[in-house]
Each structure stands twice: as structure tokens, then as C-alpha cells.
N, CA, C and O atoms as a GROMACS GRO file, in nm:
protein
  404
    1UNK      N    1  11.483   9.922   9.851
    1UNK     CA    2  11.375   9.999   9.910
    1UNK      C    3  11.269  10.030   9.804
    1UNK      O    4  11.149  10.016   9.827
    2UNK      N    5  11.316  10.074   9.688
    2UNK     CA    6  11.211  10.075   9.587
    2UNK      C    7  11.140   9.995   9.549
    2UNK      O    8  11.019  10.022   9.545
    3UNK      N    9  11.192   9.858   9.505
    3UNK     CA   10  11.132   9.742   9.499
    3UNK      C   11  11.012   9.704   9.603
    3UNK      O   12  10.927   9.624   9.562
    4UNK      N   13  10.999   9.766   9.754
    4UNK     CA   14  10.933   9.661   9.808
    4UNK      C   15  10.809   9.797   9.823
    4UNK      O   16  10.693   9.794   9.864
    5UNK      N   17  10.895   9.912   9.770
    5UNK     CA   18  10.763  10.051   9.745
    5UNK      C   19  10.665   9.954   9.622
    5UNK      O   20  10.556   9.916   9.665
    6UNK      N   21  10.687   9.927   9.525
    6UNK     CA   22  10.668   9.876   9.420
    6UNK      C   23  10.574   9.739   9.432
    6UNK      O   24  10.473   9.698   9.376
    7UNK      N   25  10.663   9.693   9.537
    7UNK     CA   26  10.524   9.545   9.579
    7UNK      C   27  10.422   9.610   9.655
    7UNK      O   28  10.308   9.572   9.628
    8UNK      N   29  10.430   9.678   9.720
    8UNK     CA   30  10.313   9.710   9.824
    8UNK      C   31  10.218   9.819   9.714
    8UNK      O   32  10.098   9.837   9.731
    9UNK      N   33  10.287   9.875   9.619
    9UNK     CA   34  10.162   9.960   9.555
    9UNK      C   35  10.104   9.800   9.463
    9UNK      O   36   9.985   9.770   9.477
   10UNK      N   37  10.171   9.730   9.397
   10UNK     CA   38  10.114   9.620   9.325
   10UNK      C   39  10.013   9.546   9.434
   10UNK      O   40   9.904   9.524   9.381
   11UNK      N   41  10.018   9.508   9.555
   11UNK     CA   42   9.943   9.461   9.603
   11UNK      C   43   9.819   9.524   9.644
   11UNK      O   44   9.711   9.465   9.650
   12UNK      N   45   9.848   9.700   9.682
   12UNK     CA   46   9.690   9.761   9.717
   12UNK      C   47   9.650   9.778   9.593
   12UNK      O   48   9.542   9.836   9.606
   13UNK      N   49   9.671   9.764   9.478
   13UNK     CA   50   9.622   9.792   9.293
   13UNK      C   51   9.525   9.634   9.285
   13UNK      O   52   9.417   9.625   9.228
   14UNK      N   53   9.603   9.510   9.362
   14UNK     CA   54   9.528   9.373   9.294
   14UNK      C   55   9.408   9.410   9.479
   14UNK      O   56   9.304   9.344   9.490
   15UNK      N   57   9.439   9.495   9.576
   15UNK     CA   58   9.355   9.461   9.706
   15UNK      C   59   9.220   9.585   9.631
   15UNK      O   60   9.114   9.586   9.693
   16UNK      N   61   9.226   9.649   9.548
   16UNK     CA   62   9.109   9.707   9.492
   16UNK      C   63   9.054   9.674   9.406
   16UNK      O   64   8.937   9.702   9.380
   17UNK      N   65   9.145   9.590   9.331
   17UNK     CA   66   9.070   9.492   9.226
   17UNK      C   67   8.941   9.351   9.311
   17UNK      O   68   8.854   9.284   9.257
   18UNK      N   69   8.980   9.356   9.440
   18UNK     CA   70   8.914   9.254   9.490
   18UNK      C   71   8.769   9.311   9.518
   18UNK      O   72   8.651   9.279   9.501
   19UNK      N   73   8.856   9.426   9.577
   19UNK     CA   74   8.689   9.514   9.623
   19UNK      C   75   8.623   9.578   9.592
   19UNK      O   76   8.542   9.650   9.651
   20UNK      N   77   8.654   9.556   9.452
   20UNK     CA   78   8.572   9.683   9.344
   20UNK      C   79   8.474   9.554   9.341
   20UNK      O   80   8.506   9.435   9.347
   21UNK      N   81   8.303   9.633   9.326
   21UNK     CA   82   8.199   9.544   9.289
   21UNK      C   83   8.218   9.507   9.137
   21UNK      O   84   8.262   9.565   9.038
   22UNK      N   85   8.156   9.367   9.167
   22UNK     CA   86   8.132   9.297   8.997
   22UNK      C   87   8.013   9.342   8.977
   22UNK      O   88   7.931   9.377   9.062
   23UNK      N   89   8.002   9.340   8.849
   23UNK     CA   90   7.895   9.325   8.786
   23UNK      C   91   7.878   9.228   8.704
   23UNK      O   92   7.937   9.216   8.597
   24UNK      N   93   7.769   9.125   8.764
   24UNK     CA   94   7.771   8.986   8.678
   24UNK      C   95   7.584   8.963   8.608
   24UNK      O   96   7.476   8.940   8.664
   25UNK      N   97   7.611   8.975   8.515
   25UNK     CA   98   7.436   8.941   8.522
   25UNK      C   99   7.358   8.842   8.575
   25UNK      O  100   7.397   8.729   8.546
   26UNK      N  101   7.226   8.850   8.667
   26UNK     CA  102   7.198   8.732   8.723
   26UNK      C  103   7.121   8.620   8.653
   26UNK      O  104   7.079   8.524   8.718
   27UNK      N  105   7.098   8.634   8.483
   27UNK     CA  106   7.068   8.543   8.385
   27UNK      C  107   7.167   8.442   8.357
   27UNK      O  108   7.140   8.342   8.291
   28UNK      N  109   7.308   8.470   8.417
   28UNK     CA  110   7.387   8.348   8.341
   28UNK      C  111   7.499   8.332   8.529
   28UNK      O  112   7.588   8.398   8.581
   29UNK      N  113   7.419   8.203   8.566
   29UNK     CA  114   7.476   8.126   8.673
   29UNK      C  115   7.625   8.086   8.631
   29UNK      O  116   7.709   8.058   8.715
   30UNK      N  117   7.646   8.087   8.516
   30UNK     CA  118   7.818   8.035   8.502
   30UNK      C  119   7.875   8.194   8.538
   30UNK      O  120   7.929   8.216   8.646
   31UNK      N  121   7.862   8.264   8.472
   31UNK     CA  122   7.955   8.423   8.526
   31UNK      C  123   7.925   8.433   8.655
   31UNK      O  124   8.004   8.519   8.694
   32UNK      N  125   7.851   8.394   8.760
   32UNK     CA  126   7.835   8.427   8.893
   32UNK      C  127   7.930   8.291   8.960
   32UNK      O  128   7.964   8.295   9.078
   33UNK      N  129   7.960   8.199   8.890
   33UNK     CA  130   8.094   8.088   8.939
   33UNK      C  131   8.172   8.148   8.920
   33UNK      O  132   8.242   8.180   9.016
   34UNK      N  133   8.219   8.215   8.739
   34UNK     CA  134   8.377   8.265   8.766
   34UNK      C  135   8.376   8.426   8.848
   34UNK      O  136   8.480   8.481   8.884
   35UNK      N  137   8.247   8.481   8.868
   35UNK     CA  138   8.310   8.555   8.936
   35UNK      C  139   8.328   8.544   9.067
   35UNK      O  140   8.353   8.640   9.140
   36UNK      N  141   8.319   8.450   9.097
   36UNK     CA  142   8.336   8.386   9.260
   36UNK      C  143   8.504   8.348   9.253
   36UNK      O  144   8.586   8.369   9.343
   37UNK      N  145   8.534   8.278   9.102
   37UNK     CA  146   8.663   8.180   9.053
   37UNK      C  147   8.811   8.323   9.072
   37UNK      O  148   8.924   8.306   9.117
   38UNK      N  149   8.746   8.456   9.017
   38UNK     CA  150   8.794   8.579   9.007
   38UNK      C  151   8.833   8.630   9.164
   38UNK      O  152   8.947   8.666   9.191
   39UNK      N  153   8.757   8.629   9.232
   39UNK     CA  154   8.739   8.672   9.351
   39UNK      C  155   8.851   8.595   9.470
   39UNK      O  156   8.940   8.650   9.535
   40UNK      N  157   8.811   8.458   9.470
   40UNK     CA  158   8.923   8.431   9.517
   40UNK      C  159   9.062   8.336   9.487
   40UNK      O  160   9.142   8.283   9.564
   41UNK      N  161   9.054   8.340   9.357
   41UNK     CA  162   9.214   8.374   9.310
   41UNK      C  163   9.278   8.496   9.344
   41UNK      O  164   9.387   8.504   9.400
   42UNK      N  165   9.202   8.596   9.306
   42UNK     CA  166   9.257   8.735   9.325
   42UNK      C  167   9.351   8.708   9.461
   42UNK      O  168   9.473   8.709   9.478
   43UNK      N  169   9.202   8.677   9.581
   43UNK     CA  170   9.255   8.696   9.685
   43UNK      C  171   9.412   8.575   9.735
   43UNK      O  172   9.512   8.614   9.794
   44UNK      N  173   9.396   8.496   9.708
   44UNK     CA  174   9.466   8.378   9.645
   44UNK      C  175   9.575   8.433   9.583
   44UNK      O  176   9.669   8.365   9.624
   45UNK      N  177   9.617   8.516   9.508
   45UNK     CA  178   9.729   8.556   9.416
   45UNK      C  179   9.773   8.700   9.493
   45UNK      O  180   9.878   8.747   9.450
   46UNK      N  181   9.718   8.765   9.582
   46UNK     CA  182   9.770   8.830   9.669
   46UNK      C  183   9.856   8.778   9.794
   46UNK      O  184   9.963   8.823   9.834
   47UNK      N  185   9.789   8.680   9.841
   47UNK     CA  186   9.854   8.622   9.955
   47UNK      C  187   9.987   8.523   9.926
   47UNK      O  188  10.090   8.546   9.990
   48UNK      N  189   9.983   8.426   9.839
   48UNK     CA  190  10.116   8.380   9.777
   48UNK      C  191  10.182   8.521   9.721
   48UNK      O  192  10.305   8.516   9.715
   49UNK      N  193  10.125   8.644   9.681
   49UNK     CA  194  10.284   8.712   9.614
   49UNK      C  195  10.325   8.824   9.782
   49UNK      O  196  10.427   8.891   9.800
   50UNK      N  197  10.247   8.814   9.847
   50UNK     CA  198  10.293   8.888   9.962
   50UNK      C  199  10.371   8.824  10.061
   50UNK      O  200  10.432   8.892  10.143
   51UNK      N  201  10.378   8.636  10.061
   51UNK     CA  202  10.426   8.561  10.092
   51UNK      C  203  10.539   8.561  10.011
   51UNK      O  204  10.634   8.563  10.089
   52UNK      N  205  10.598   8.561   9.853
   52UNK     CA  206  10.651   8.527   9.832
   52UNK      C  207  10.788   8.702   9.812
   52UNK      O  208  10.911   8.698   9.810
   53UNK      N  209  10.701   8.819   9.803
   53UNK     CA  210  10.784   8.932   9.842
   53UNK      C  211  10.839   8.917   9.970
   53UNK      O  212  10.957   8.951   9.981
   54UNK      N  213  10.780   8.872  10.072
   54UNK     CA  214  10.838   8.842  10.191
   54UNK      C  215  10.982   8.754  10.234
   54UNK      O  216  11.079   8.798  10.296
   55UNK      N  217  10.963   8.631  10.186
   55UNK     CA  218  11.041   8.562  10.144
   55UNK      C  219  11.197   8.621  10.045
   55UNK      O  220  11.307   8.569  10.062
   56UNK      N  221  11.178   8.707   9.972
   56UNK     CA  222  11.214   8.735   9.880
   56UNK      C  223  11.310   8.865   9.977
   56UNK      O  224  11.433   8.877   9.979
   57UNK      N  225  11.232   8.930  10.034
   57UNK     CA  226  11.294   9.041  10.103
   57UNK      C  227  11.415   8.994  10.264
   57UNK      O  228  11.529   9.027  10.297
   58UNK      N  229  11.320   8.915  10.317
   58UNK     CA  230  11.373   8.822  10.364
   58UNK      C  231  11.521   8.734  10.391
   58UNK      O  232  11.591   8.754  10.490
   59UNK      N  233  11.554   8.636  10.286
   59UNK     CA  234  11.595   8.522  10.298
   59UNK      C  235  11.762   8.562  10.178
   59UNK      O  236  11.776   8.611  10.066
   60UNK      N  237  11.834   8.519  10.262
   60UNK     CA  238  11.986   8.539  10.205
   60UNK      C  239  12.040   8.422  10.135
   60UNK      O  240  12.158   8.418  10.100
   61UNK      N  241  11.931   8.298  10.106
   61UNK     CA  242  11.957   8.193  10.050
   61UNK      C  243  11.953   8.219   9.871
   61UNK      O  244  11.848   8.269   9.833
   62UNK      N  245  12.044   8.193   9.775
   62UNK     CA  246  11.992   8.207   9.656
   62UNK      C  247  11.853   8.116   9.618
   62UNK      O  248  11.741   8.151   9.579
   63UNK      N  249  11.906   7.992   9.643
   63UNK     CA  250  11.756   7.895   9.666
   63UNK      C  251  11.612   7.962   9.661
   63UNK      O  252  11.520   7.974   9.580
   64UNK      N  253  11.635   7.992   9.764
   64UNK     CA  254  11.500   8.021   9.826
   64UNK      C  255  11.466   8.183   9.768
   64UNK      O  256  11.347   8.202   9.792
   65UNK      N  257  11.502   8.261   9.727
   65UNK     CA  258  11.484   8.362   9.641
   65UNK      C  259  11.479   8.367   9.498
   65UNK      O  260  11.440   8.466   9.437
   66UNK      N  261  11.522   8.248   9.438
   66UNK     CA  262  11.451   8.197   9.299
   66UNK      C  263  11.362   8.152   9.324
   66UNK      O  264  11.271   8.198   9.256
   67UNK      N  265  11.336   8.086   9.382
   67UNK     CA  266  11.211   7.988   9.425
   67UNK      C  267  11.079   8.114   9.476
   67UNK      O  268  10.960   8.115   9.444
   68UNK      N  269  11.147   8.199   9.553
   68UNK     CA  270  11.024   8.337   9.555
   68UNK      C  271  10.961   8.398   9.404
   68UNK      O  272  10.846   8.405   9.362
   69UNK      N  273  11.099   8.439   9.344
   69UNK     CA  274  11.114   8.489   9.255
   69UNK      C  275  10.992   8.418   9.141
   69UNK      O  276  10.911   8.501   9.099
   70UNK      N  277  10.979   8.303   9.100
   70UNK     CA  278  10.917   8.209   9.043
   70UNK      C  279  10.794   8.180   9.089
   70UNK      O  280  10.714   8.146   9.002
   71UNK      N  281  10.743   8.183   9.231
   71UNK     CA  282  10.612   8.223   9.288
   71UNK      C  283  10.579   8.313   9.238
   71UNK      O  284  10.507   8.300   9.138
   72UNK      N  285  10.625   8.475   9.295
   72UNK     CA  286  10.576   8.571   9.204
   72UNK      C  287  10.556   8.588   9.051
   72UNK      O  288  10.460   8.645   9.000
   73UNK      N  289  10.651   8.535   8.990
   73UNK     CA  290  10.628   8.507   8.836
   73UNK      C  291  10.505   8.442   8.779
   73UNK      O  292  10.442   8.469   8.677
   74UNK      N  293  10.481   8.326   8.895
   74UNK     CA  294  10.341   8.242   8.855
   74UNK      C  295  10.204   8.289   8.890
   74UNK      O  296  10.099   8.257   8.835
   75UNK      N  297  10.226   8.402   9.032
   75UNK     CA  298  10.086   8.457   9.066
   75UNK      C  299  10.071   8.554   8.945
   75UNK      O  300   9.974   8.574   8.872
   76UNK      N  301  10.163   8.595   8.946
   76UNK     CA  302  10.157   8.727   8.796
   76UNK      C  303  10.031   8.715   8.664
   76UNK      O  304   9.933   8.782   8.634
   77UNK      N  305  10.103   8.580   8.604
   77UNK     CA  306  10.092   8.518   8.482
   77UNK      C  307   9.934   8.446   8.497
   77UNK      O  308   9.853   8.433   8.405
   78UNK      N  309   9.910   8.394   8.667
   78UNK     CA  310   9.787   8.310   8.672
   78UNK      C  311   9.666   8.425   8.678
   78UNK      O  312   9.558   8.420   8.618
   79UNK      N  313   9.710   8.528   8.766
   79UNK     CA  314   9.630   8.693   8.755
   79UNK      C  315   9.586   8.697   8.619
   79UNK      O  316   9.467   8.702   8.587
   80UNK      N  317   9.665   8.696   8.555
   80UNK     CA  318   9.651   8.740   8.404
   80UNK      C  319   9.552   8.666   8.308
   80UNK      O  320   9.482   8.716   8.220
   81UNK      N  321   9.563   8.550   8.340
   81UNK     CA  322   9.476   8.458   8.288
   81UNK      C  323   9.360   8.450   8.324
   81UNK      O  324   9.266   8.423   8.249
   82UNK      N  325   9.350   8.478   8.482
   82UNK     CA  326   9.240   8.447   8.508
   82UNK      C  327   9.148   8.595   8.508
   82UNK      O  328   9.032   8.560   8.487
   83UNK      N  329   9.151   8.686   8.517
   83UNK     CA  330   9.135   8.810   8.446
   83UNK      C  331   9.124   8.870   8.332
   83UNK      O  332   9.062   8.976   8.330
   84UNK      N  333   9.185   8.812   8.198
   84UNK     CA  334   9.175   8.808   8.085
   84UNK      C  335   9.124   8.691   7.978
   84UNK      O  336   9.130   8.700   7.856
   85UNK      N  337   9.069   8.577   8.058
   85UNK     CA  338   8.970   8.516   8.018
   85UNK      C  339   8.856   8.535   7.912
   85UNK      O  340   8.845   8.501   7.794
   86UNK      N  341   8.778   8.602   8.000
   86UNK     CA  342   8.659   8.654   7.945
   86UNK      C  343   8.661   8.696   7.810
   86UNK      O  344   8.567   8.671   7.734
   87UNK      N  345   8.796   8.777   7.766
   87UNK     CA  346   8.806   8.876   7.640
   87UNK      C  347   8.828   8.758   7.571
   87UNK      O  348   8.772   8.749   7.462
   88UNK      N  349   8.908   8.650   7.613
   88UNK     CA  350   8.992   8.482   7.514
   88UNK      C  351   8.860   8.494   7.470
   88UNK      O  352   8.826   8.544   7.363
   89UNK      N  353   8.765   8.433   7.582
   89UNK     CA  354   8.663   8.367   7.492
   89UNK      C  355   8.566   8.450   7.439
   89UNK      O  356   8.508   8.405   7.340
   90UNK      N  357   8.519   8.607   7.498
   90UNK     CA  358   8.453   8.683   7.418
   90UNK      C  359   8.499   8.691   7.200
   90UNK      O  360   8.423   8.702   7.104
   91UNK      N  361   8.649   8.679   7.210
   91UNK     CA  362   8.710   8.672   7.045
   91UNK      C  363   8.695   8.514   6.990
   91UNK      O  364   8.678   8.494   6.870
   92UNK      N  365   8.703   8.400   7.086
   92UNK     CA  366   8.646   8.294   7.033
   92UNK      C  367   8.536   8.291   6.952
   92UNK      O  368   8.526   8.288   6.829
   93UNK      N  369   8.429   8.292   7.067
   93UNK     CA  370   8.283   8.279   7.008
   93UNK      C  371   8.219   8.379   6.950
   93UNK      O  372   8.107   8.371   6.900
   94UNK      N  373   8.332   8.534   6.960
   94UNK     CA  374   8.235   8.629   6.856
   94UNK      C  375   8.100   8.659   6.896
   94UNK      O  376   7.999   8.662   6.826
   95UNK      N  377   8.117   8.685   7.041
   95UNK     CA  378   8.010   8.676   7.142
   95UNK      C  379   8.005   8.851   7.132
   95UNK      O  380   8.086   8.926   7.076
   96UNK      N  381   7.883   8.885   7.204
   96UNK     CA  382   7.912   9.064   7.172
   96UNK      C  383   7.927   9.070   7.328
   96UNK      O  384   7.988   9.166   7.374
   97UNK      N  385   7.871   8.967   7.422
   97UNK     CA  386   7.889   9.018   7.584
   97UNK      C  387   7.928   8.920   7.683
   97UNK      O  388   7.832   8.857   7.728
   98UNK      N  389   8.042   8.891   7.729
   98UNK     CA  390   8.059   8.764   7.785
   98UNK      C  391   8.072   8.794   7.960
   98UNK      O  392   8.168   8.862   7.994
   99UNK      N  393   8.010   8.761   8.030
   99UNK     CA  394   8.000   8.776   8.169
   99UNK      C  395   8.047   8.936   8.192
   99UNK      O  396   8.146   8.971   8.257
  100UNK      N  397   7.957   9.018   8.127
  100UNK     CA  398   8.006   9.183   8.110
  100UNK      C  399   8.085   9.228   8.059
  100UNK      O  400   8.089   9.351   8.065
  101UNK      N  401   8.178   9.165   7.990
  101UNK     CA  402   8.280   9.230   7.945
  101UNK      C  403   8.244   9.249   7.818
  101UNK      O  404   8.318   9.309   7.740
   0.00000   0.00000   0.00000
């Protein structure tokens, strides 16, 4: 029961991350792609991990509950990346402002 308290607060935390406004400057057309790229992954990485909590809550197969288990692991990790981007390459190029951040 805790666990699926735990998915549903993780999912309305990434469903406000969707709907919080960006702020992208309208001088640089590439930050207005990834923040489109941001937007729907997000939404994209909600729906596979709500699919795959489902599954997960679900299904009495070991199979198929690693196999959830490992969905969620990958929306996690791809969230992460694709969200923490900006800072990679803001410390690359020693940039002072990279698509706002």
C-alpha cells in the first residue's frame, strides 16, 4: 500500500513538472526543440511508469514484474537525462546560460 502511495505522489511531482511553464528564450530555436523534446518525454515517461506501476501492482508473474520493474528503472534514468542535460552541457562549454538554466 505504501509503495503505490509513493508512485502516485512520484507521478503528480513528474504531472507538475509537465505543467509548470518553461521558460525558453525566443533567440535560440534549438531550446524551443528541446523544450518541446522535455515536454513530451516527460509526458512519455509518465505514461510508461504508470503503465509499468500498473503492471507491477497487477501481475503475479515474476516475469512480468521484472520486466515492470526495469521499465520503471529506465523511465527513471531517461527522466534524468533528459532533464539534466542542459547542466552536462552548460559544464562542457563553460557556457554561463544554456536554454535558461
Amino acid at each position: 500500500m505504501r509503495k503505490t502511495l509513493m508512485a502516485i505522489a512520484a507521478l503528480l511531482c513528474f504531472a507538475g513538472l509537465v505543467a509548470a511553464e518553461l521558460v525558453i528564450p525566443p533567440e535560440q530555436p534549438v531550446c524551443r526543440l528541446y523544450g518541446m523534446i522535455q515536454v513530451f518525454a516527460t509526458i512519455g515517461g509518465i505514461l510508461a511508469a504508470a503503465y509499468a506501476g500498473f503492471t507491477l501492482a497487477t501481475s503475479h508473474d515474476l516475469a512480468e514484474r521484472n520486466n515492470a520493474k526495469l521499465l520503471l528503472g529506465g523511465v527513471v534514468i531517461g527522466l534524468i537525462i533528459v532533464w539534466l542535460a542542459p547542466l552536462a552541457v552548460k559544464s562542457l562549454v563553460d557556457a554561463s546560460d544554456v536554454c535558461g538554466w
